[in-house]
N, C-alpha and C positions, 0 to 999 in steps of 0.2 A: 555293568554300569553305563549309564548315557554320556558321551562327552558331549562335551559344549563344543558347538561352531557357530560360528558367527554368520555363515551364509545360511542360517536356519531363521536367524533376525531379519537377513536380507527378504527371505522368499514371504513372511510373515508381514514386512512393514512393505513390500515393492519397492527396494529401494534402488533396485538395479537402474533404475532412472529419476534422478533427486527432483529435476526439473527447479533447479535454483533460481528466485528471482530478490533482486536485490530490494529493495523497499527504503533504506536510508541509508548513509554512510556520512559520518563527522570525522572531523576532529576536535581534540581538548583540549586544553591546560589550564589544569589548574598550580593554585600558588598556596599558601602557610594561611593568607588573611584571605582567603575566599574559596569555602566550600560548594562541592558540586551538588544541583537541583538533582532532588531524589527522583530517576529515569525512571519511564513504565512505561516499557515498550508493548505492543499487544505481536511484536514477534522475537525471533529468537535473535539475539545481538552477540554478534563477537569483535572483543575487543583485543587492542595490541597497545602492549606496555612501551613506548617509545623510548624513555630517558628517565631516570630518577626511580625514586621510589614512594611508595603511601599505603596505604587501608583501603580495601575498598571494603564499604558494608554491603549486603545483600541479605534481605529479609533482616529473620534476629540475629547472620552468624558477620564476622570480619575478619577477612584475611589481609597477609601481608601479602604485596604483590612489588614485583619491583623489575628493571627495562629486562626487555623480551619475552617476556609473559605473555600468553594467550591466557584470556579469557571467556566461557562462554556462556550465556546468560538466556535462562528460560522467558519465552513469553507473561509478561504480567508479573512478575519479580520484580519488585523494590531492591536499588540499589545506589549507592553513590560512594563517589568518591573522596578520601581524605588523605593532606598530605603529612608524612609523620615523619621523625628523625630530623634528621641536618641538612635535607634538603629544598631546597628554595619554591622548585615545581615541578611538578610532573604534566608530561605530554603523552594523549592518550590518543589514539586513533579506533575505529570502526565502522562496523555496517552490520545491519538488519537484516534477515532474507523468510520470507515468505513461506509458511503450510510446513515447516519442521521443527521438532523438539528434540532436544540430547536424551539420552538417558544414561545411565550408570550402569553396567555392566559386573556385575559377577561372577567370577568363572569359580570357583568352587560350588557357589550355588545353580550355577546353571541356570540364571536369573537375569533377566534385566528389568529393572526401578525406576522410580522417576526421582529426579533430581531437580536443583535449582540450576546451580551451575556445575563447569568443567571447569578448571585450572592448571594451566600445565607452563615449562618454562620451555621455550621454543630452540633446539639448536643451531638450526642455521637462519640468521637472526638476520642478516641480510635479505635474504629472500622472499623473508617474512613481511617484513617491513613493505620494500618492493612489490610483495602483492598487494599490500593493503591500502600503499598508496595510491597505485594503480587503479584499486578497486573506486578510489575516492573520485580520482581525476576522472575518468569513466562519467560516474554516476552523477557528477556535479559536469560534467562537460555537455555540450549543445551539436559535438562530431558528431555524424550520419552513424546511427547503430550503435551507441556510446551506452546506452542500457544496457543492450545485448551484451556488449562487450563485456561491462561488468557483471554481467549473470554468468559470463562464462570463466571467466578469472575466478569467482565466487565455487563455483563447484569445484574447477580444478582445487584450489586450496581446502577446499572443505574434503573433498574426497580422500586428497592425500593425507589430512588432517585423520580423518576416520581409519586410515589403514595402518597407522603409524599407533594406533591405538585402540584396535577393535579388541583387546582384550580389557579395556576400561570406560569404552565409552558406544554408542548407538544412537541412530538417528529414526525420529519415528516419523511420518507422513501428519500433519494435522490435516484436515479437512478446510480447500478454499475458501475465504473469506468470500462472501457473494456481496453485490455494492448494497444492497438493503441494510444488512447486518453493518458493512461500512460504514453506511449513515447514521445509523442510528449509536455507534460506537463515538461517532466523531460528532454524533448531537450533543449526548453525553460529555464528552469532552470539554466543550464551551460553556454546557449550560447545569455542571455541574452543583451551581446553590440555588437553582430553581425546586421547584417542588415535580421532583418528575416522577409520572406513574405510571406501573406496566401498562395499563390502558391506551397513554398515550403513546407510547413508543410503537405500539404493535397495532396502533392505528397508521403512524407514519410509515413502518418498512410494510403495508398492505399485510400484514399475517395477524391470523388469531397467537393470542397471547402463547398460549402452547407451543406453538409451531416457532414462534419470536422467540422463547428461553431455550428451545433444545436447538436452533439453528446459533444462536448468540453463543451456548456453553458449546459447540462441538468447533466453532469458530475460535474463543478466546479461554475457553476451559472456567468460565465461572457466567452465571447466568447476568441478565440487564440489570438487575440493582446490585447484585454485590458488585460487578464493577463499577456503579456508581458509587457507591461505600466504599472501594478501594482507591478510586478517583477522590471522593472526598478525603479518605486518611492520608492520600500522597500528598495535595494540596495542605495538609491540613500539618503535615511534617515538615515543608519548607515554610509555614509563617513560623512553626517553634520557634525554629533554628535561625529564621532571619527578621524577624519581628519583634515589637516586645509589647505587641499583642494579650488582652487577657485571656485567660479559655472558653470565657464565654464572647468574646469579639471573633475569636477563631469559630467557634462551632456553627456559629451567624456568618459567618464569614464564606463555609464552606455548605452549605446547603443543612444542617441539622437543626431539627427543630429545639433542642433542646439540649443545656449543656451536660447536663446527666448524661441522654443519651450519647452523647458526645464520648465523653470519656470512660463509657458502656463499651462502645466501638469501638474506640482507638485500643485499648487496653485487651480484648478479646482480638483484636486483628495482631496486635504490636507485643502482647505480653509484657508489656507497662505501662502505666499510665501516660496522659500528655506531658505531666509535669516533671514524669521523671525523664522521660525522652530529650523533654528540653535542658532538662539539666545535666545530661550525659552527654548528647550533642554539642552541647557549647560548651561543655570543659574540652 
């Protein structure tokens, strides 16, 4: 019978050099009377449970998460956080980093899957903490080589992260974002209730349409209009929740021509309706 090793994932994905570059780092808090904007990162985020406890959702699932928690969250995953029980706020910390994805490991199957996220509860929570602040101060600082810095605090934790759990978790290489595909991800972005057509998009990054969908999907793993339709349901989930908005001011609202179509989407993306979303959400 074959065993499983994990330096078989290594030699498979090149991971003997991660080549971490950081791309964001925050921080949060949230309180009881103010939910956090549903996040869509177009890379992989991990986050750290500071203080308290809450829900975080992610896609359809929600777990409980509560302080010292690591988090870690695939590119283009819908997610936010909620705070539950007796507590007043929770403090979140994070960073983004560039061309990797987690996967889920199976050692009986001799399998590795793709995943949303990882979840784990961190035990030396001190250190933990300390790198991620680190990683903050770094990436938000204007010191000579203060990115670097944070690219390299980033791998150190992530690698030791990966060793401490290569029986449950793998990291895969995505392919570099190139600034064309950039742009046109971050045109997207702004001009979400426009009427945009692959035509125009793949006039702007210089590529025939072809060459625009398979560089865009091998970039952010869904082609130039579903991420626009995922940009549109993101947006289209925080007016629910923080609006009182109708569903047809929302669908108008978010670039859909029509409200039908509207709750066609959202319901095939979300597996409920807009209405009932909002009515889960705000209870």
């Amino acid at each position: 019978m074959d065993t499983f090793n994990t330096n078989d994932i290594d030699r498979e994905n090149d991971i003997s050099d991660l080549g971490i570059k950081v791309l964001d780092s925050q921080k949060f808090i949230f309180n009881k009377n103010y939910s956090s904007r549903i996040q869509f990162h177009p890379f992989t985020y991990f986050y750290f449970l500071i203080n308290d406890e809450g829900k975080l959702s992610i896609e359809n699932e929600s777990i409980d998460v509560r302080q010292n928690d690591l988090i870690i969250i695939n590119s283009n995953i819908g997610h936010t956080m909620y705070i539950d029980g007796n507590f007043e706020n929770c403090e979140v910390i994070g960073f983004g980093v560039e061309s990797i994805s987690i996967s889920s490991v199976d050692k009986k199957k001799n399998s590795v899957n793709p995943t949303n996220f990882f979840h784990a509860s961190l035990a030396d929570e001190e250190k933990a903490l300390s790198t991620f602040e680190s990683i903050f101060d770094e990436y938000n600082s204007k010191d000579l080589y203060s990115r670097s810095m944070a690219n390299s605090l980033a791998s150190i934790f992530i690698i030791n992260i990966l060793r401490a759990n290569e029986d449950k978790l793998a990291i895969q290489h995505d392919r570099k974002i190139n600034h064309q595909i950039d742009y046109v991800k971050s045109y997207i972005d702004n001009n979400y209730a426009e009427d945009i057509k692959l035509e125009q998009l793949s006039t702007m990054a210089y590529m025939n349409k072809f060459h625009l969908i398979s560089e865009f999907k091998q970039a952010y793993r869904v082609t130039p209009i579903e991420y626009l339709i995922l940009k549109r349901i993101e947006i289209s989930k925080n007016l629910l929740i923080s609006t009182n908005h109708s569903m047809e001011e929302i669908s108008t609202i978010v670039g859909f021509n029509s409200q039908s179509y509207f709750n066609q989407v959202f319901k095939k993306k979300t597996m409920q309706t807009p209405s009932q979303f909002r009515k889960k959400h705000r209870l």
